[in-house]
N, CA, C and O of each residue as an XYZ file, in Angstrom:
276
protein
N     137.023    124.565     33.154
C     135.623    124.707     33.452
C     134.842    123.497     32.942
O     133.750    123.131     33.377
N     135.398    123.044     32.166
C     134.581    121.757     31.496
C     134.808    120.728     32.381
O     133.874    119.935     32.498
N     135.807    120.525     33.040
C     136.200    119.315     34.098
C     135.061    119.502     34.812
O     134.184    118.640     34.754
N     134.912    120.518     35.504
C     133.804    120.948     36.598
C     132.613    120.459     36.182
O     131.962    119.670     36.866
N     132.331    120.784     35.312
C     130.516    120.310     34.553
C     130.607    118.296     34.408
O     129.649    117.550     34.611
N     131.729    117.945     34.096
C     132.047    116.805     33.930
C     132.105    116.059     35.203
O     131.796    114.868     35.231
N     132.441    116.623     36.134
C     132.538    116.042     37.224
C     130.962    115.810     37.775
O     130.343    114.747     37.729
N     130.489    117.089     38.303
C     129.052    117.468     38.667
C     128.223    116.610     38.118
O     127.529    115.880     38.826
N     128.173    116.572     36.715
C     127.253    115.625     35.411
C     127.787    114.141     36.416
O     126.998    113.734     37.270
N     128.654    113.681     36.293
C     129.193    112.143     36.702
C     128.656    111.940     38.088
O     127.959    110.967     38.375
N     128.971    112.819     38.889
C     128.663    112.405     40.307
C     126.657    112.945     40.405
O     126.065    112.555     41.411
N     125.941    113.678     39.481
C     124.628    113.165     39.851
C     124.116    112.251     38.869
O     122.887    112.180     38.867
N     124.868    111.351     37.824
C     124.439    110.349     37.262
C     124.689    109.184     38.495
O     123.882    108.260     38.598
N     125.993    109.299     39.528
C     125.974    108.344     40.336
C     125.415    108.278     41.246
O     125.433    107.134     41.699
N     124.799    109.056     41.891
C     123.436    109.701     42.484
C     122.042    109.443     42.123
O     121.135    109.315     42.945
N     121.940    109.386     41.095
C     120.294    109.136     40.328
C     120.014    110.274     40.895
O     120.608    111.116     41.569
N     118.000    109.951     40.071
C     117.080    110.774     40.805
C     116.659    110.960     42.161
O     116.675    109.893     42.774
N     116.444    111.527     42.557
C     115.611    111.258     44.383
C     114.927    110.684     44.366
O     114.845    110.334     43.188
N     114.135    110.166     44.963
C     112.860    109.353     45.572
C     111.901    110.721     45.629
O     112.086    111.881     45.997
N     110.588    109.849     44.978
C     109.766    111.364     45.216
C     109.311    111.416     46.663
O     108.415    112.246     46.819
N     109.679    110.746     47.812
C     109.176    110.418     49.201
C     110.072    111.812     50.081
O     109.677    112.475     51.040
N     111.375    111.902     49.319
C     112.454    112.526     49.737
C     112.248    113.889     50.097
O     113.023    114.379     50.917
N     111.285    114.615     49.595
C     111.021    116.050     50.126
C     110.434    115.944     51.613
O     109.850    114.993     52.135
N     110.776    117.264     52.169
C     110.874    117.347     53.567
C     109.336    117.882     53.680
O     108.786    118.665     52.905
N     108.711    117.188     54.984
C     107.480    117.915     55.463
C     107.317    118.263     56.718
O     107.987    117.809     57.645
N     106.210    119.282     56.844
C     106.262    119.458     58.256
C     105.695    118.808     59.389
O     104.488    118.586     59.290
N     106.201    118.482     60.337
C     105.683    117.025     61.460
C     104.058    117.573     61.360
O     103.658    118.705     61.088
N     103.437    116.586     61.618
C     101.756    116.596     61.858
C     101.622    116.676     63.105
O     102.171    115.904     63.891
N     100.661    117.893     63.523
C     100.208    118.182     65.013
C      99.656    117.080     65.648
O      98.820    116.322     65.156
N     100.134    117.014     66.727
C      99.178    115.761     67.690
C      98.270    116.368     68.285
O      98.682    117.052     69.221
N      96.926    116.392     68.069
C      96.201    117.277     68.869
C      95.270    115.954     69.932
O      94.196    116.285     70.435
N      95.867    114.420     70.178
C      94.921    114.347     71.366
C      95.114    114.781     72.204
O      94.328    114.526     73.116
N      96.195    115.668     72.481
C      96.540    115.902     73.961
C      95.949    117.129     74.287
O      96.264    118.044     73.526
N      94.982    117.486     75.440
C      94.597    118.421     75.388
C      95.485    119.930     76.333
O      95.394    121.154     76.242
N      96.173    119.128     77.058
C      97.282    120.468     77.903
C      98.755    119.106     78.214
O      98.997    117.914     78.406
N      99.300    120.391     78.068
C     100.399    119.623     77.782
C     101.063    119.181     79.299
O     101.150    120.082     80.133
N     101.474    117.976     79.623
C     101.883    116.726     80.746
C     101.865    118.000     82.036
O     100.842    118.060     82.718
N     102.840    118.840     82.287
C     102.943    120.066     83.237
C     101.815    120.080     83.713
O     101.544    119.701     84.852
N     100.957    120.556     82.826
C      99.492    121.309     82.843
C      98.730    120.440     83.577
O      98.356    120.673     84.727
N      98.416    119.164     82.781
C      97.606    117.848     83.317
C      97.678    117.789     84.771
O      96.756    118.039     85.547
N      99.096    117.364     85.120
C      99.485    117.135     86.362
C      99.034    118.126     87.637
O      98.807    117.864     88.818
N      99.002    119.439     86.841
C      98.760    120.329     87.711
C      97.369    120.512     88.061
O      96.878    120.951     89.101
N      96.812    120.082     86.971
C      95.016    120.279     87.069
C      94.268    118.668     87.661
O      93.191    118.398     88.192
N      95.434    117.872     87.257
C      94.787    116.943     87.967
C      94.926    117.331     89.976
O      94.022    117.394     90.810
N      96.012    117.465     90.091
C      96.188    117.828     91.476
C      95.390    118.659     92.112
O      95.253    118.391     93.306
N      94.716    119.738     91.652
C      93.821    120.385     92.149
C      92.780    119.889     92.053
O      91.956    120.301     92.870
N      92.418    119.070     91.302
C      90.911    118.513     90.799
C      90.895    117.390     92.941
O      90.076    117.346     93.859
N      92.074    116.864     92.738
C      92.026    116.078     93.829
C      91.887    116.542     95.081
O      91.265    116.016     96.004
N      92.827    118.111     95.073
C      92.816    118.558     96.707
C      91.316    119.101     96.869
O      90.775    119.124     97.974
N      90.692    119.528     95.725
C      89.217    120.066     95.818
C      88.727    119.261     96.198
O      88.134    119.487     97.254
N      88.634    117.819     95.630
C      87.811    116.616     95.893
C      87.970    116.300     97.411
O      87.048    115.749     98.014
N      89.444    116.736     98.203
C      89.800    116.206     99.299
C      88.755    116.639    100.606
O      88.197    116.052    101.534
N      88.866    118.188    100.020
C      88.154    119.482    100.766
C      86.613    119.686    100.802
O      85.964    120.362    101.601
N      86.095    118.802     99.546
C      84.986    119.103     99.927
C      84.153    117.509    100.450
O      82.930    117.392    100.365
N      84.993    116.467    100.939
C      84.770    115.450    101.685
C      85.714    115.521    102.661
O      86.247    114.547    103.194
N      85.943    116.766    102.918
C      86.783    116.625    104.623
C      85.479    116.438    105.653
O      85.833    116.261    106.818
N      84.032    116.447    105.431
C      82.924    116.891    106.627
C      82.707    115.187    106.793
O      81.888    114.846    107.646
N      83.210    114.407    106.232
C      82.967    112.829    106.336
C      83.830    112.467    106.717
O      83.751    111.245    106.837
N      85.021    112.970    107.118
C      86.383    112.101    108.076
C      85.877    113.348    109.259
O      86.045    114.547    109.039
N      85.690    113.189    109.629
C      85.017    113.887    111.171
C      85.574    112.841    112.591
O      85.154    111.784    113.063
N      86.608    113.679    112.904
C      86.788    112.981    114.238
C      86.847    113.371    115.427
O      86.120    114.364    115.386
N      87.233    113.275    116.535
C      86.662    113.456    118.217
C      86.852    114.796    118.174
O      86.031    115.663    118.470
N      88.321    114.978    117.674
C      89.221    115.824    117.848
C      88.266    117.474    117.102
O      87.729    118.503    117.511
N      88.559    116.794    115.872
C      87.326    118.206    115.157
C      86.172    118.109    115.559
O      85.627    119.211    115.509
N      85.405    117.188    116.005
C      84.365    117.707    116.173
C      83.955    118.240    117.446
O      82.822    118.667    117.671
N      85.187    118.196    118.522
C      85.026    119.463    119.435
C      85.083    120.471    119.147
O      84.468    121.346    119.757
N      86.068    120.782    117.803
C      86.123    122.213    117.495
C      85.426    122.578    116.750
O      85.504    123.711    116.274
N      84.269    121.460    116.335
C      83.637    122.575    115.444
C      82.351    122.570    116.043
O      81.349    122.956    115.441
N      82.343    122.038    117.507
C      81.282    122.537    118.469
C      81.579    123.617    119.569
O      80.682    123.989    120.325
């Protein structure tokens, strides 16, 4: 049993102390992002087809505007 303590003792003298940097933390939230890439993409896309739809009355051509007479 004394070997054991002898050993342990030797191998954290060859070890040293830790670094006080060495304790573990928890990652820091990124909060610029406000929805995550999926989300964006998806809200940007609608932001656009809305935008598309409500300037469809300015591409007006022969064709629609028989039908919408």
């Amino acid at each position: 049993m004394k070997w054991l303590c002898a050993i342990v003792a030797a191998l954290a003298f060859a070890i040293g102390p830790l670094p006080a940097g060495a304790q573990q933390t928890a990652p820091a939230v990124d909060t610029t992002e406000q929805f995550p890439p999926a989300w964006e993409k998806a809200l940007r896309a609608l932001g656009y087809d809305t935008l598309y739809l409500l300037t469809s009355p300015l591409r007006l051509t022969p064709e629609s505007a028989l039908a919408v007479g």
